[in-house]
C-alpha positions in Angstrom: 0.0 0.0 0.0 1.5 2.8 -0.8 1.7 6.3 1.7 -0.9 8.1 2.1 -0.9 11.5 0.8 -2.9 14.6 1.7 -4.5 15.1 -1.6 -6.1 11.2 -0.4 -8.5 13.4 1.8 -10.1 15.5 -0.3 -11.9 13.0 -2.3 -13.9 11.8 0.6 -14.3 14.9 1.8 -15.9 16.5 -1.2 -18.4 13.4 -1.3 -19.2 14.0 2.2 -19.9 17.7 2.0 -21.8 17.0 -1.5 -24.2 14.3 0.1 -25.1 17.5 2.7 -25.8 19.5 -0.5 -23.0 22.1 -0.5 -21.1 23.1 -3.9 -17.1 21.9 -3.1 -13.8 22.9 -4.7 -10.4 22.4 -3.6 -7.9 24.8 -3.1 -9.3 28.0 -3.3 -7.4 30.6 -2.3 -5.3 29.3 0.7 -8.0 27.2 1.9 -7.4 23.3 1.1 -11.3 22.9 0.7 -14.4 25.6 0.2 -17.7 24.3 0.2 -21.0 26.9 -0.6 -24.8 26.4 0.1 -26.7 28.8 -0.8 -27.5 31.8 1.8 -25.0 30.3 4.4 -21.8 31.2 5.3 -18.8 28.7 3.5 -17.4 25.7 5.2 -13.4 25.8 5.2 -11.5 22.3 5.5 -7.9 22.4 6.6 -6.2 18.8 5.2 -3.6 16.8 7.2 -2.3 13.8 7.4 -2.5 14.2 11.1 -2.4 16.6 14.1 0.6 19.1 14.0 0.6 22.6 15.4 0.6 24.0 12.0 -2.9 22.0 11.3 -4.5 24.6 14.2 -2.6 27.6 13.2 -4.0 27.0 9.6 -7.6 26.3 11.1 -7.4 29.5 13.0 -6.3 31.5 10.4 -9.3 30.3 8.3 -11.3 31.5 11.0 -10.8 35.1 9.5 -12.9 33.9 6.7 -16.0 32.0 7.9 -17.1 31.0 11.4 -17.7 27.2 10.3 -13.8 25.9 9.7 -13.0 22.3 10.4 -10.1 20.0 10.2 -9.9 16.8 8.5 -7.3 13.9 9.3 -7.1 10.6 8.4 -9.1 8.4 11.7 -6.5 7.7 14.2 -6.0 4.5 15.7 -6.1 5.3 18.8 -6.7 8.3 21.8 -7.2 11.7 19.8 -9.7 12.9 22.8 -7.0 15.8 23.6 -6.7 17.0 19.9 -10.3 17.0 19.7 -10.6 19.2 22.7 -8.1 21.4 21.4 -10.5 21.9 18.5 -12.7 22.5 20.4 -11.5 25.3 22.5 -10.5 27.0 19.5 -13.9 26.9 18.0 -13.3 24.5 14.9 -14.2 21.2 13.9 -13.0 18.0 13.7 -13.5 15.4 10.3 -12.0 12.0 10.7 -11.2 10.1 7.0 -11.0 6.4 6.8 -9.1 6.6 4.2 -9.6 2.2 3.0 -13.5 3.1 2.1 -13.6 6.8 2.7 -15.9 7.3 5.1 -15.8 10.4 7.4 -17.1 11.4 10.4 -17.6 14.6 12.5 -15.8 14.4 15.6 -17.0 18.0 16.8 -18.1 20.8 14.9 -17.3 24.6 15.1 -18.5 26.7 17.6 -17.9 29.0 20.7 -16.1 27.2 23.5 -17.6 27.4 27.2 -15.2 25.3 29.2 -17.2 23.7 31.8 -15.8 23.9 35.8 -14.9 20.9 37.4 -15.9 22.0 41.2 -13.8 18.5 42.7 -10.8 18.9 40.1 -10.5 22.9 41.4 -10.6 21.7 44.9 -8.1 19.0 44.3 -5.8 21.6 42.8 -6.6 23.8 46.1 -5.7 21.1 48.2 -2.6 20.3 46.3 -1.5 24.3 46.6 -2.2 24.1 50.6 -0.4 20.8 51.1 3.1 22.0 49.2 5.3 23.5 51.7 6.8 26.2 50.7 7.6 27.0 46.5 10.2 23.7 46.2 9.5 23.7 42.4 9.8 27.3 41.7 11.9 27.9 38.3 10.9 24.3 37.5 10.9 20.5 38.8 13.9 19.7 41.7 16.7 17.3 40.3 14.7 14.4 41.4 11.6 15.9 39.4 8.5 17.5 40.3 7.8 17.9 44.2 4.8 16.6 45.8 3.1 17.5 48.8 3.0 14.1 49.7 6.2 14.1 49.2 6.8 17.1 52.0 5.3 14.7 54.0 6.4 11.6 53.8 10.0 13.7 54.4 8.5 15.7 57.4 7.7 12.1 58.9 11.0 10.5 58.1 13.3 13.7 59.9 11.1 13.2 62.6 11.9 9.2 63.2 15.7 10.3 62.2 15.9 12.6 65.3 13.0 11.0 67.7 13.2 7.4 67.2 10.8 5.0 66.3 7.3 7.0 67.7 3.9 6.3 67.4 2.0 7.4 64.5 0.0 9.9 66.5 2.9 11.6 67.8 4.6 12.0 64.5 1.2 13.4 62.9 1.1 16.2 65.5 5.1 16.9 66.4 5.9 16.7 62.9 2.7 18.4 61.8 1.8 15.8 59.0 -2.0 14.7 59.6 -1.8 11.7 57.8 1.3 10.7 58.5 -0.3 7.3 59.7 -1.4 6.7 56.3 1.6 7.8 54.7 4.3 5.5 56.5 1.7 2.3 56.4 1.6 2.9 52.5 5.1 3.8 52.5 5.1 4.2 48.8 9.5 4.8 48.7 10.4 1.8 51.1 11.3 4.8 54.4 9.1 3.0 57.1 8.7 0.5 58.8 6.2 -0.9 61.4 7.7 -1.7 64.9 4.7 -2.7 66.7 1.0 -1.8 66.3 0.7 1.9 65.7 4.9 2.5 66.2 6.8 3.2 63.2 10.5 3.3 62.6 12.8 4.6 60.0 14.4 2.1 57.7 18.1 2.2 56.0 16.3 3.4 52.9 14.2 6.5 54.7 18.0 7.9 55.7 19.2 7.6 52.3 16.0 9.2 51.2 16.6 12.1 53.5 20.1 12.1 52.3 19.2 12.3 49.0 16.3 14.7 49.1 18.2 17.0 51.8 17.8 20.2 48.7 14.1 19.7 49.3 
């Protein structure tokens, strides 16, 4: 089979445009695809053999010319949720080609974006924010990547056992001022902790290296 070209698109393109009655031509003007109906605004395609950056910026730009501008790619085979969004948020629409029997189909179609609030994501983020300590990825991520609240914590815990001793998880929530500190060295997603005796945790060989190692944090 031999590589698909861009100029593959526009047949079924035109067909599918035709079967909703418009008049199509290709490349008119800078426009890869023009349809007219009669007393309507024009339909702009943009033709790509996939997503790129330049695929939006020529979708955009098309947008100076008619409201209704889409962009036509060949049906991926898998996860194109986020380019469709993208679309979306720029107001154009999405036509998918499969290109073995040329069918097409219209992912989203142009319009005004109204992004709709996610009241449990904001106050994830919220929480996220109150839980860092301090600015530890300003300028960027730390050496060891990007820091995590939890990761403040599960730190805050281990100094704690380095300097106390192994303590009872109620005592290294308050002292160290880590409320879930009980959760966190039970999970103990890095290997720090370990459990002495019911409710007592310790520091392992791994929690000092950890401190050693995260000492910048």
């Amino acid at each position: 089979m031999s590589k698909p070209r861009e100029a593959d698109l526009y047949p079924p393109v035109k067909a599918y445009l035709e079967g909703q009655g418009y008049d199509v031509k290709g490349e008119v003007g800078k426009a890869d695809v023009v349809a007219r109906r009669a007393g309507e605004e024009p339909v702009i395609v943009e033709l790509k053999l996939g997503f790129t950056l330049a695929l939006f910026h020529q979708g955009v730009a098309r947008q100076s010319l008619s409201d209704l501008v889409y962009v036509a790619v060949p049906k991926p085979k898998k996860g194109a949720s986020d380019n469709i969004a993208l679309a979306r948020r720029l107001g154009l629409g999405v036509l998918f080609v499969r290109l073995r029997d040329g069918h097409v189909e219209a992912m989203c179609d142009p319009g005004p974006y109204h992004a709709r609030k996610s009241r449990k994501k904001a106050q994830r983020l919220l929480r996220a924010f109150d839980r860092l300590r301090g600015d530890p990825n300003a300028g960027g991520a730390t050496r060891h990547g990007i820091v995590t609240g939890y990761r403040q914590d599960a730190l805050a815990c281990a100094r704690f056992l380095a300097v106390h001793g192994p303590s009872k998880a109620a005592k290294v929530a308050e002292w160290a001022e880590v409320p879930p500190a009980r959760q966190i060295m039970a999970d103990d997603h890095y290997g720090w902790f370990t459990r002495v005796e019911r409710g007592v945790y310790g520091l392992t060989e791994a929690g000092r290296a950890g401190l050693m190692d995260w000492g910048d944090v």
